[in-house]
N, C-alpha and C positions, 0 to 999 in steps of 0.2 A: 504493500500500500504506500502510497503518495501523496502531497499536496501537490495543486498543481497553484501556477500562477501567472494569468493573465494581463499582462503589463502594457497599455497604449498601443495598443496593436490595432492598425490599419492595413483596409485591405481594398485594392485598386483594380478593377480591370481599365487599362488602357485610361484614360483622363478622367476614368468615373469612378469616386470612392465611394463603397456602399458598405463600410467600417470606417467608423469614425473615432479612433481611439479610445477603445474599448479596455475596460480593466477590470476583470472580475480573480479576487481571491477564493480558492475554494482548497477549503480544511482537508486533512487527513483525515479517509471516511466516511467523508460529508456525500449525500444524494444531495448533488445540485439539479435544476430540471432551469432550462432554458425556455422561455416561451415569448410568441406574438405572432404577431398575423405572419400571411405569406409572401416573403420577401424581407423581410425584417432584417436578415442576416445569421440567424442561430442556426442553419445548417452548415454555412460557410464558414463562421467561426471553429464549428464541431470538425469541420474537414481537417482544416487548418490545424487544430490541435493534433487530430491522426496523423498528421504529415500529407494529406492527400491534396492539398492547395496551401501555394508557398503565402507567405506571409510578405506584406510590403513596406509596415514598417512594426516597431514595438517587438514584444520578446516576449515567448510561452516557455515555462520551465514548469518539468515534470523531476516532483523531487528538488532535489539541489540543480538540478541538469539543465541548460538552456537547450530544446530541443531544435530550434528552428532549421539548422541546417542538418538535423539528423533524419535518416531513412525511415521510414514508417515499420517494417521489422525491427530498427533498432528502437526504438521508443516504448516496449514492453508496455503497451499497452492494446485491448481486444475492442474489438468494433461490432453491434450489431444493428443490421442496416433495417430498412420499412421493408424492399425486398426480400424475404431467406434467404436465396442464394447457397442452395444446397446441390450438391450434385445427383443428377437425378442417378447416374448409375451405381452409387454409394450407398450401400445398408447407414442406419444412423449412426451404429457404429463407427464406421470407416469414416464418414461424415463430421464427426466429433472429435478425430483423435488425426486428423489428415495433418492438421497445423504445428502436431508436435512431429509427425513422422519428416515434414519438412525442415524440421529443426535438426533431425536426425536423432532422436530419441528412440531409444530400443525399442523391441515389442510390450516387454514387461512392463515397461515402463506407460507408453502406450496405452497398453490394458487395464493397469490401474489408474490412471487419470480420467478416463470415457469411466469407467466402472463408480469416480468417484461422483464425477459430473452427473449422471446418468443416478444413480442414489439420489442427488440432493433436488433433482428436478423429474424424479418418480418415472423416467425412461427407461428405464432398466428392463420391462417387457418389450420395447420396441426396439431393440436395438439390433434386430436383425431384421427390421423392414425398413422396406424404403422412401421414400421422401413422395411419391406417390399415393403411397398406402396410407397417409396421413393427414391429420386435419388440419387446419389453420393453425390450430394454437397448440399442437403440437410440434408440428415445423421451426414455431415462435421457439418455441423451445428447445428444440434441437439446435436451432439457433445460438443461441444464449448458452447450451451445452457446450457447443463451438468456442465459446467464448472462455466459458470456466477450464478447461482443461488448461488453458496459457497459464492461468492462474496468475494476470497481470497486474502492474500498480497500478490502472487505470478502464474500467468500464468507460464507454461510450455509445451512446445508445440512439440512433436519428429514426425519430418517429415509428418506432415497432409496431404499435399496435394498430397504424393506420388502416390493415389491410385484413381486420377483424372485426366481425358484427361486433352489434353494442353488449348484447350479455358474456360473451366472452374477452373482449375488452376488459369489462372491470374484473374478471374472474384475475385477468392475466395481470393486469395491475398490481392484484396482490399479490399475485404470485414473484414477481420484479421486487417490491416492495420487501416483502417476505426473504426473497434470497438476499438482498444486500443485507437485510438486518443479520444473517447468519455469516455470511461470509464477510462484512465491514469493508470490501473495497472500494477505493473512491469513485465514483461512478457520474457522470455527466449524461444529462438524458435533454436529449431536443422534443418539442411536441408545442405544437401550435394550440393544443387543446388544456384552457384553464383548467376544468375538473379536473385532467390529470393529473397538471402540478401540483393543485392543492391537495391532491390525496398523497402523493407519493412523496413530495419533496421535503428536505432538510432545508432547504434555501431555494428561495428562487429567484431565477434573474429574467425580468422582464426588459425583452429589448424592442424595438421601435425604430424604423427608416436607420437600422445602421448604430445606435446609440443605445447606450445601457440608462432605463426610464427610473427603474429602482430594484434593487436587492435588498431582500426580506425574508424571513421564516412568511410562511402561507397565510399565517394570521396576522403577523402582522400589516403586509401589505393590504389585507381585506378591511384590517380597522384601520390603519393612517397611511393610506395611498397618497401617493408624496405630490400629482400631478391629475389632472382630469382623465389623462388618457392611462394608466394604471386602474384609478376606479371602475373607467368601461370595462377593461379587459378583466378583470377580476372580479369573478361574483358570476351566478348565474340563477336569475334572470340580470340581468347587466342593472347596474346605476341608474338611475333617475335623474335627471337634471331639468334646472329649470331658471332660464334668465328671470335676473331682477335688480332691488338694490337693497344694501344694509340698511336698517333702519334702527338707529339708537336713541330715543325718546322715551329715559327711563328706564325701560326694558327693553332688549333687542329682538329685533322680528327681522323678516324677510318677506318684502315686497314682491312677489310673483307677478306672472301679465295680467291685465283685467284687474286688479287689486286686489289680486288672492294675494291674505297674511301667512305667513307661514314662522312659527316656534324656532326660534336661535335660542340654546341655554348662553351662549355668550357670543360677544362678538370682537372682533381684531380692532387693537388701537385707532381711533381717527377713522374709521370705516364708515362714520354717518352719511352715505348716501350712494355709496362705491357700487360700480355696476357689479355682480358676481351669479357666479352660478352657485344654484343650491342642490347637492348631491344627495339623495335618502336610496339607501337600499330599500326593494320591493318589502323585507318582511319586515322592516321598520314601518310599516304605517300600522296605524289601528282607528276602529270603526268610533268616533269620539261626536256628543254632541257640539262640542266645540272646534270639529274638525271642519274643514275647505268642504265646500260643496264640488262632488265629481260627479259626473256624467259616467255611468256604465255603457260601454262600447262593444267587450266580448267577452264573455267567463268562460276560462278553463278548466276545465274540473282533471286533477289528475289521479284520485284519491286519496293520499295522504296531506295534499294542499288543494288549493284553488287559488289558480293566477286569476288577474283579476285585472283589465285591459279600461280604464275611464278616459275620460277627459278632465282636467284640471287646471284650470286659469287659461283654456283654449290649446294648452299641451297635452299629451299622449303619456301617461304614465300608468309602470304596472306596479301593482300592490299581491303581495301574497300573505294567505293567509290557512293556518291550519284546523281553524276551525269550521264545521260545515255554516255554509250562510245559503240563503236562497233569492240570489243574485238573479238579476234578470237583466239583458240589456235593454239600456234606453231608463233604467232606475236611475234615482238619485241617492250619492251614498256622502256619508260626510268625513273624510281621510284626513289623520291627523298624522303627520310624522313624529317620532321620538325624539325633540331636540337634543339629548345628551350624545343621541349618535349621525349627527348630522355632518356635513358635509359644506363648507366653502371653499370655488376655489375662483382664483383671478378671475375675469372676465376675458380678457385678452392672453394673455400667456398659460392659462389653464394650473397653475399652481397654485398648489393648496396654501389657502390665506392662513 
């Protein structure tokens, strides 16, 4: 196992940078999970650190080691891609233990590492069929068997479970989740998908056009998202916003469109009139006689919740809630936000006031 360290590292095609001096430290041990939309950058950094696209400027070290100009066999660390990429004329065996026969490692040797891989990830009946014979998530896993037998200072993981329905997704989730907490390697995992980083990760690094937005444990980023566009991306059903301005007379509120008031437990110094957005996660509201009057628009019933789609000061905002209601569209409902878990951020630059 390893730290690794992410140091101003830019990365260019030809006059276009789409890394923009990026620096993420990640612990020895640590599940870091990389996330944002598509084109952000977080597979190109992930290459980058494999050796598999050069770097143009800045410095990645693995361990004490600057790896930039070293070979991607020499960097001891294992890669598993969105593809398998398994040989199809390969038992899973053979498939598992190919990377060390390349190294030139005995049979014995060999045979015990696929034996130990193949135990810890419950393959051990399949390992004399073939990559045909098998289903998505176990491929996934033959996969990632591939991986443990190197027994590397560095997991690397771009988007694995892309290519798996949704109930096996989460299964494999924990199953990911599960193996690093046994085996403690440091492991980097790409995935454009919040849920997953929030279940799985020790830290996560939220990137954006090329730039690192914020780094945080799961929860923290969910309770103090440092910028508008972190709030979006984190949470599902995503943030609620809503132009307006602060309002300090007395007591602090929040001016919405139409002159819907909306609950500030406090407000930022000098802020009496400042245009800002107000951010409420969907299960922060509650049904309050003193709440905003909304417009019901579409209810979703999913059965443990009901999302909950209105109109609010002429804006679109969802509310959810766990309790059964009997919601109708085109009702009137009165949505109060929880001021203590509220949300400002600039109006123009999107950072949190």
């Amino acid at each position: 196992m390893s730290s690794v360290h992410i140091r101003d590292v830019r990365k260019s095609f030809g006059g276009f940078e789409i890394l923009h001096g990026v620096t993420i430290p990640i612990e020895d041990g640590a599940f870091v999970v990389l996330v944002g939309p598509s084109g952000c950058g977080k597979s190109t950094l992930l290459r980058m650190l494999a050796g598999l696209e050069n770097i143009t400027s800045g410095t990645i070290s693995i361990g004490d080691r600057v790896v930039n100009n070293i070979q991607p066999k020499e960097r001891d660390i294992a890669m598993v891609f969105q593809n398998y990429a398994l040989y199809p004329h390969m038992t899973v065996a053979d498939n598992m233990g190919f990377s060390l026969k390349l190294r030139g490692a005995n049979a014995s040797d060999v045979k015990k590492g696929v034996a130990r891989a193949a135990e810890i990830l419950d393959l051990t009946p399949l390992l004399d069929r073939y990559p045909r014979q098998l289903s998505g998530g176990q491929r996934q896993r033959v996969a990632m068997g591939r991986a443990i037998v190197r027994d590397p200072q560095v997991f690397l993981f771009d988007e694995p479970l892309s290519n798996l329905d949704a109930k096996l997704r989460v299964a494999m989730r924990t199953e990911i989740k599960e193996l690093h907490q046994r085996l403690k390697t440091t492991t980097v995992y790409v995935t454009h998908d919040q849920i997953e980083a929030m279940t799985m990760a020790d830290k996560i690094v939220v990137m954006h056009d090329g730039i690192v937005e914020q780094i945080g444990s799961p929860l923290e980023l969910y309770d103090r998202p440092e910028n508008q566009f972190v709030a979006s991306f984190i949470g599902s059903p995503a943030m609620n916003f809503l132009k307006g301005k602060v309002k300090v007379n007395g007591s602090a509120s929040f001016e919405a469109p139409n002159g819907v008031k909306l609950p500030l437990a406090t407000a930022p110094a000098n802020s009496d009139g400042r245009p800002a957005l107000y951010g409420v996660r969907p299960e922060h509201f509650t049904i309050a006689d003193d709440g905003a009057e909304a417009e019901i628009v579409v209810v979703e019933p999913t059965g443990s919740e009901t999302q909950l789609f209105a109109k609010l000061g002429g804006e679109q905002v969802v509310a959810v809630f766990r309790e059964r209601h009997q919601f109708k569209p085109g009702d009137k409902v009165r949505l109060k936000p929880n001021p203590s878990v509220v949300h400002l951020f600039d109006e123009a630059t999107g950072k949190r006031l």
